[in-house]
C-alpha positions, 0 to 999 in steps of 0.5 A, spaced: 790 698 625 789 704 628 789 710 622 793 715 627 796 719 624 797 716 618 798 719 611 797 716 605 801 720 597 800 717 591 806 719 587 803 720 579 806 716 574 806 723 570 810 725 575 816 721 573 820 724 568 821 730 572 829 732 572 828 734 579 823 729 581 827 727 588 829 734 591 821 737 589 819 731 593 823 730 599 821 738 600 814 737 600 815 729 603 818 733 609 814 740 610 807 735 609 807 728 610 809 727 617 811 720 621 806 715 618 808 717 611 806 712 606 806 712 599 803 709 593 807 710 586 803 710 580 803 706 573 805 712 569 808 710 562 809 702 564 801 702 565 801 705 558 804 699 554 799 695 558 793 700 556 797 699 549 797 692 549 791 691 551 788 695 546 791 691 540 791 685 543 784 685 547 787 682 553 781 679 559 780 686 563 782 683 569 788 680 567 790 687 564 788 690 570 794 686 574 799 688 569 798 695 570 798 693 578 805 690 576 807 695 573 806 700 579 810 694 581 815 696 576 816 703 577 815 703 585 821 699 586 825 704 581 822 710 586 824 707 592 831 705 590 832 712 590 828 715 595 832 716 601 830 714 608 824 709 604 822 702 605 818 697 601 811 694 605 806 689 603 802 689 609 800 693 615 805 690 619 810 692 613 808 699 615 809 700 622 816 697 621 818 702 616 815 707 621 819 705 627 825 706 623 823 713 621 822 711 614 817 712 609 813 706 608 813 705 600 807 700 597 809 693 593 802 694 590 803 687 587 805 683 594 799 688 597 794 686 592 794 679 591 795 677 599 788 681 600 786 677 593 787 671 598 784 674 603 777 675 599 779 683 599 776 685 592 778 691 588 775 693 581 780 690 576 778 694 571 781 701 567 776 705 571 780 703 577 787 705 576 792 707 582 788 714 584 783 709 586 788 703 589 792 709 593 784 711 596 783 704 598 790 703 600 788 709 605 780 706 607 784 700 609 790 704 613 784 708 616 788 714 613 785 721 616 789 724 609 790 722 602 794 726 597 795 725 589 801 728 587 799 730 580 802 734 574 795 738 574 789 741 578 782 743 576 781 750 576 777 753 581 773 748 587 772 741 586 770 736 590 772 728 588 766 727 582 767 733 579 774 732 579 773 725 576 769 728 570 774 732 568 779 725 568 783 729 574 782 721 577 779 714 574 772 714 575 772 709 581 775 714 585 769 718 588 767 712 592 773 710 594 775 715 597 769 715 601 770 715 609 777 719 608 776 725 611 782 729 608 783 728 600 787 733 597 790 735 589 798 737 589 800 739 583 807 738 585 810 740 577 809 747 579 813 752 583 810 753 589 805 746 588 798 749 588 794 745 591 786 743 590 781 740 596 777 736 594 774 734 601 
């Protein structure tokens, strides 16, 4: 598939909670993203009960790892039940149908990763590989020319993708997977105006 254009945001899930989610990211969706817009929605606090679970339970650390991909699952369809001009997409195809109708395509994380699982596509599943990391391969997948993090907070001053994963801005895993994406960029969408970090 041709990365033409193609612009991939992850939503952070701290993002969430924010009262005035909706409007802070259709004006930023509409000024930034472009046509061939596809958006990745974090874990946030569902992803914690798993983590929560996961510490007094001591679940297998794949096993765990899916559970935090279904709750990405979770909170990506409540997203896109809100979202205007959106639609759910599990496959590359998914995509380029969302788009023609001048949606936004919005990843079924689950769908997507377990249909590459089959096809012997693996990722880390593990909790240094959390949704920054899913959003980065998403987008090397894609051929993406762009990758976007919406988050509630930046590194101060400059910062290139190590140096953010040291301050426990992104997983550990994120610096080599965003490698072959040409643009990576930090949004704080929590404040007004978003600042912003590039990290490449």
């Amino acid at each position: 598939m041709s990365g033409d254009g193609v612009h991939v945001v992850k939503l952070g899930g701290s993002l969430l909670d924010l009262p005035d989610l909706l409007g802070r990211f259709e004006a930023w969706r509409w000024e930034e993203m472009g046509p061939r817009g596809v958006l990745v929605v974090g874990g946030g606090d569902a992803a914690d009960v798993v983590r929560g679970f996961d510490k007094a339970f001591r679940l297998d650390q794949e096993r765990a790892h899916w559970l935090a991909i279904r709750a990405m699952q979770l909170n990506t369809h409540c997203v896109a039940a809100v979202l205007p001009r959106s639609r759910l997409a599990s496959s590359a195809m998914g995509c380029e149908i969302a788009w023609r109708a001048g949606d936004l395509a919005v990843i079924e994380p689950l769908a997507w990763m377990e249909r590459e699982h089959t096809e012997g596509v693996t990722i880390p599943h593990c909790w240094s590989f959390t949704s920054d990391s899913i959003a980065a391969h998403l987008a090397v997948r894609l051929g993406s020319e762009r990758l976007t993090l919406l988050k509630s907070t930046l590194p101060k001053g400059d910062c290139g993708p190590a140096c953010a994963a040291g301050l426990g801005i992104v997983d550990e895993e994120f610096p080599a997977a965003c490698e072959g994406v040409p643009s990576v960029v930090l949004v704080n969408l929590r404040s007004s105006p978003a600042g912003r970090c590039i990290l490449r």
